[in-house]
C-alpha positions in Angstrom: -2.5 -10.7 31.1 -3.1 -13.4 28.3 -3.5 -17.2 29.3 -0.6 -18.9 29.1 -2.6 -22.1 27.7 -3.5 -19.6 24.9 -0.2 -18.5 23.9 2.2 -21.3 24.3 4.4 -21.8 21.5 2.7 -19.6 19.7 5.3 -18.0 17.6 4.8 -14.1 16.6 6.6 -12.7 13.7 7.5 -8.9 15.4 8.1 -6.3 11.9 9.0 -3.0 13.0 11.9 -0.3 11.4 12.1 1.2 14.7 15.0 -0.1 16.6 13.4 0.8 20.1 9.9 -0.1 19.5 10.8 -3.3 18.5 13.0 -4.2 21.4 10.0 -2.6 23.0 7.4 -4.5 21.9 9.8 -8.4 21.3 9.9 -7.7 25.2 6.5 -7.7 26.1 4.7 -10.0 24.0 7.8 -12.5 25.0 6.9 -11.6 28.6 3.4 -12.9 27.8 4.7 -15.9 27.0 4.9 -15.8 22.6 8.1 -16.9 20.8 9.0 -13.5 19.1 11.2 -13.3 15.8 11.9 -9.9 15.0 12.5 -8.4 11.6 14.0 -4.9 10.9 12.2 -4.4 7.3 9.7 -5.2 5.2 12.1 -7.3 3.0 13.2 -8.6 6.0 9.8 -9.7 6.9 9.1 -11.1 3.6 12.9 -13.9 4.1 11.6 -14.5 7.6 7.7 -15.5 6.8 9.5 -17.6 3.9 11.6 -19.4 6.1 8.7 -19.9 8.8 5.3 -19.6 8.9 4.7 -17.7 12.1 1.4 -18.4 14.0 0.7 -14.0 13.9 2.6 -11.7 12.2 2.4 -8.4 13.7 3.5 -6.0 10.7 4.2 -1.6 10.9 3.3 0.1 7.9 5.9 2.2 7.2 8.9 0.3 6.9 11.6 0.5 4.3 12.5 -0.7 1.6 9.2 -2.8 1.4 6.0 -1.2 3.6 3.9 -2.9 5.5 0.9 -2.8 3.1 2.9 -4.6 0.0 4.2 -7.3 2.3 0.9 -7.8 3.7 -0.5 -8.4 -0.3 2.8 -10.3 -1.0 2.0 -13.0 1.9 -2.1 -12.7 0.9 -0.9 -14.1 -2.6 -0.3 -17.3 -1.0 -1.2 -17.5 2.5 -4.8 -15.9 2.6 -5.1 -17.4 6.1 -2.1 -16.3 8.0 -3.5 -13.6 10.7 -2.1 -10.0 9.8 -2.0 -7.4 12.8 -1.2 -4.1 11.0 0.7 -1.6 13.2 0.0 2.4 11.9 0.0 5.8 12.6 -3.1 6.4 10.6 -6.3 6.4 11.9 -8.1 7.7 8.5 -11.0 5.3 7.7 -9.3 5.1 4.0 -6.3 4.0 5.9 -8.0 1.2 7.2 -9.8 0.4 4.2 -6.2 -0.3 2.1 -4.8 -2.1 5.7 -8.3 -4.4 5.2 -7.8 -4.3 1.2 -4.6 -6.2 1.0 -5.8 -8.5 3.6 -4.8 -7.4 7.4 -7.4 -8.9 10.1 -7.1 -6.1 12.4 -5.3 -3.3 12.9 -4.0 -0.6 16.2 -2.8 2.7 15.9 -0.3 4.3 17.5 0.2 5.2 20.1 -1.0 1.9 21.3 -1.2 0.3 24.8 0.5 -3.2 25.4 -2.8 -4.5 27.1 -4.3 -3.3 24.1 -1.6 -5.3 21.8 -2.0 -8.3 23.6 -5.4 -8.3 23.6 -5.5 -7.8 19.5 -2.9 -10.7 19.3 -5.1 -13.1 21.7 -7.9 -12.3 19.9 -6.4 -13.0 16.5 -4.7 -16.6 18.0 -8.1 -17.3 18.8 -10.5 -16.6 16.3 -7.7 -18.5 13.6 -9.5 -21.5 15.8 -12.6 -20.0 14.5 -12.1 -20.6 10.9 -11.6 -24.3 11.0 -10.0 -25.5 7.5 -12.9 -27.6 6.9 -15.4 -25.0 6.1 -12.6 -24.5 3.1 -12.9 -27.4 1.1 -16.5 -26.1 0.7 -17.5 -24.4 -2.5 -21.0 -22.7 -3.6 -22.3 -20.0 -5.6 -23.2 -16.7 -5.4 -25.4 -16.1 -8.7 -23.5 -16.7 -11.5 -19.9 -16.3 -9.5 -19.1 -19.5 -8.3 -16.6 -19.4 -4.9 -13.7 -22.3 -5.1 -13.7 -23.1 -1.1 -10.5 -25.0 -1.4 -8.6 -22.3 -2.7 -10.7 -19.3 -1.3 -10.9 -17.6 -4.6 -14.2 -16.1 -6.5 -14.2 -17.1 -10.1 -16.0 -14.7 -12.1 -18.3 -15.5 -15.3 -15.3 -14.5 -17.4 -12.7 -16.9 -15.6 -11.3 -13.9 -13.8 -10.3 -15.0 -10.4 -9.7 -12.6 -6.9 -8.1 -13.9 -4.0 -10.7 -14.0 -0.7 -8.9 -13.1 2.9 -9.9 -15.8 5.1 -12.0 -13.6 7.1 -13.4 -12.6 3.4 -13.9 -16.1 3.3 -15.9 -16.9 6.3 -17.9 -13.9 5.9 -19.3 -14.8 2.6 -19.7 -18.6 3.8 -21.5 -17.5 7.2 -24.2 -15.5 4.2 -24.5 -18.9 2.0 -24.8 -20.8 5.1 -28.0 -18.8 5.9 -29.2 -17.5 2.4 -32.4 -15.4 3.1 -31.9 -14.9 6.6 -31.3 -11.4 8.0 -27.9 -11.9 10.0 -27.3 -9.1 12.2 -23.7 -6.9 12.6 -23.4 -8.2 16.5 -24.0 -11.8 14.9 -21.5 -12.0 12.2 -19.1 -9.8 14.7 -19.5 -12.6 17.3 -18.9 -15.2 14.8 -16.4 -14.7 12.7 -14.3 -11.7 15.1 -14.7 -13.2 18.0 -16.5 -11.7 21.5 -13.6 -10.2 22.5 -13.4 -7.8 19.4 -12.1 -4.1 20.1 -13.2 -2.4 17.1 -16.8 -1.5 15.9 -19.2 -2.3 13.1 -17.6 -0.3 10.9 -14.9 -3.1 10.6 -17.6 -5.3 9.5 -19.1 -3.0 7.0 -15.5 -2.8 5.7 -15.2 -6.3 5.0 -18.6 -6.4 3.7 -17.9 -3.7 1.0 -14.7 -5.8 -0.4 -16.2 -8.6 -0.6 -18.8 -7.6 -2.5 -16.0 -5.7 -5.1 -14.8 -9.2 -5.1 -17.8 -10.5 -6.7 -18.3 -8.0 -9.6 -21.5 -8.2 -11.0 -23.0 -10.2 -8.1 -22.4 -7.8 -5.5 -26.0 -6.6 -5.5 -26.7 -10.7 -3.7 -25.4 -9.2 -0.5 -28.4 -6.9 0.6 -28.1 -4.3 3.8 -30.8 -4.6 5.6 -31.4 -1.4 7.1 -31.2 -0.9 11.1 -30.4 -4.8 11.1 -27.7 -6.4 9.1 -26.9 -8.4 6.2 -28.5 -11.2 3.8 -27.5 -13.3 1.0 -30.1 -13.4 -1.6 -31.7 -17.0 -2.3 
């Protein structure tokens, strides 16, 4: 059962094609105390985030008319900070690497368990506390690629710009903020996914491997440090 301190007020945005899932699923995260809109589509979705920026959205993949993973890179456009829960029936580590690639924080496959849901969602409420927007008005450099805080973009040599998640984000900031030091996978789990994290460190090493196709030619500064973690070259 979630704390109700947590999730008060706490609005979830609920899109789901299924009619009886998402009466389902409205119905329990309500019972845990969230304000739940509901949306039948991924168009749907789209209007209703528009409208009002829910504190989650919990988002299905396969959804007409729009799926899950084009709204997700819609929102990510502009709103790399909004927390993305993806909802899917894959459970192919490609699967998760597109979910991760357009910029969902976490994922659960079905068939899922509602502790298991709530927990995700909890988690996701509070690690969003974990990401203060102070640490974005920060910029720095990773070699030659210089990383605009404000906007949590990498700029590339050539001007070319890509878009950083917010988790993306943090991740590369928690590496500048410790250039040289060996930071371990149970270290930037704790830190940026919060103790409470279901997955494993392959979600970590996921991240890890888009940020660094985010930085181009600099993607050699992150270094895996075998049996340990990652480092940020000085």
């Amino acid at each position: 059962m979630a704390d109700g301190s947590t999730v008060r007020r706490t609005e979830i945005l609920l899109a789901e094609d299924d009619p009886d899932v998402r009466k389902w699923v409205a119905i329990a995260l309500s019972s845990e105390g969230y304000e739940v809109r509901t949306a039948a589509d991924g168009v749907e979705a789209l209007k209703a985030v528009r409208a009002k920026r829910p504190h989650v959205l919990v988002l299905d993949v396969m959804m007409p008319r729009k799926d899950g993973l084009a709204v997700c890179a819609e929102i990510r456009a502009h709103d790399p900070a909004l927390p993305i829960l993806l909802l899917t029936a894959r459970n192919g580590e490609q699967d998760k690497l597109r979910g991760f690639g357009v910029g969902a924080d976490d994922y659960v496959t079905k068939p899922f368990s509602m502790n298991e849901l709530f927990a995700r969602v909890g988690a996701l409420v509070r690690r969003a506390r974990l990401l203060p927007d102070a640490a974005a008005t920060s910029s720095f450099a990773v070699g030659r690629t210089r990383i605009d805080g404000a906007r949590r973009v990498v700029i590339l040599p050539n001007g070319d710009e890509n878009q950083l998640a917010s988790r993306e984000f943090a991740l590369l900031k928690e590496l500048s903020d410790h250039r040289g030091e060996v930071l371990t996978r149970d270290y930037l789990l704790n830190k940026l996914w919060g103790v409470d994290f279901f997955g494993n460190t392959r979600t970590l090493d996921q991240h890890i491997a888009l940020v660094r196709g985010k930085l181009g030619d600099e993607s050699a500064c992150i270094e895996t440090v075998r049996n340990a973690g990652y480092r940020l070259k000085k």
